[in-house]
N, C-alpha and C positions, 0 to 999 in steps of 0.2 A: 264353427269349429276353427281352434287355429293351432297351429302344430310348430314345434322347432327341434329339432333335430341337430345335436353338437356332439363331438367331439374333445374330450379336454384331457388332462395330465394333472397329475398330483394323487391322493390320497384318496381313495375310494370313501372312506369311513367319514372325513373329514368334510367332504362334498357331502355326501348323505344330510352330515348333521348342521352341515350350512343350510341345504334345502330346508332341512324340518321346520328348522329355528327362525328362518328368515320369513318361511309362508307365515306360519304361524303367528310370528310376530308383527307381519305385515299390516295385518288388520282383526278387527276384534270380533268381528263374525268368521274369523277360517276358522276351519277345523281338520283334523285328521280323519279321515272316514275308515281307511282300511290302509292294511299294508302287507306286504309278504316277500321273503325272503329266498331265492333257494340257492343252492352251490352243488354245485357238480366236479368235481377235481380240483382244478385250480382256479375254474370259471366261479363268478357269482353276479347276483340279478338280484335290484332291489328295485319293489313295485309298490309307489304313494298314491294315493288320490287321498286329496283336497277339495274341501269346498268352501265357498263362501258368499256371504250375499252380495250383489251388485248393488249400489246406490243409483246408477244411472240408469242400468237396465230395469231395476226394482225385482230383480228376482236371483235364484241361487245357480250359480256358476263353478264346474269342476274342475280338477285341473288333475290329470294324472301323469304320474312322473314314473320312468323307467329307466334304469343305470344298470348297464353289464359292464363285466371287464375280464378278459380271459387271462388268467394270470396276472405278470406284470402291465402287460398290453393298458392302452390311452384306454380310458374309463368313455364309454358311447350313453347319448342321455339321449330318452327323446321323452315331449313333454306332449300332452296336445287338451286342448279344453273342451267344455261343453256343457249346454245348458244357457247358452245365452241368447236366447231367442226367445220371442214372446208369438213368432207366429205361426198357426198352422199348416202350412203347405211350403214355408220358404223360411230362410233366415233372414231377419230384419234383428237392428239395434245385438250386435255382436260386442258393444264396446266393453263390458264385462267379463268378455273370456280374453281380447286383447289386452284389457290393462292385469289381467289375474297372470298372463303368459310373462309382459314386462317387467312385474313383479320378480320373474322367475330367471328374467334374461339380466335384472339389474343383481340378481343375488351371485351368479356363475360367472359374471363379468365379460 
């Protein structure tokens, strides 16, 4: 599992549809698996999970992404992966949820 947790400013909406477009367009096995929305006053929260196959790991890697922002307030992301282990009692070869994460760090800049 690997996790990143940011901070950032600008456009809620705009951010959203850089993440979408950018996973998505990343590579030819991601996908969008699920997603959901909610608002509460002038709070809002938007919840992605991704997946996609690893070539290196040879197996499929998640990636889920969550963005609040209360009101005007800096937009909080946190992202964290999984699924990229092939073994049963430990993680070994994570390098499929790391490069699915960088993907995600080179899109938010």
């Amino acid at each position: 599992m690997a996790k990143l947790e940011k901070t950032v400013t600008g456009s809620f909406d705009t951010l959203l549809r850089t993440i979408e477009d950018g996973i998505l367009g990343g590579s030819v096995s991601a996908t969008l698996e699920d997603k959901s929305d909610f608002y509460s006053g002038s709070a809002r929260c938007a919840v992605r999970v991704f997946e996609r196959y690893s070539y290196i790991g040879g197996n499929r890697v998640s990636l889920s992404v969550t963005l609040f922002q209360a009101g005007s307030d800096a937009i909080h992301l946190s992202a964290i992966t999984s699924g990229g282990s092939q073994a049963m009692f430990f993680k070994i070869n994570t390098f499929g949820e790391e490069a699915f994460l960088d993907k995600l760090r080179e899109l938010i800049g």
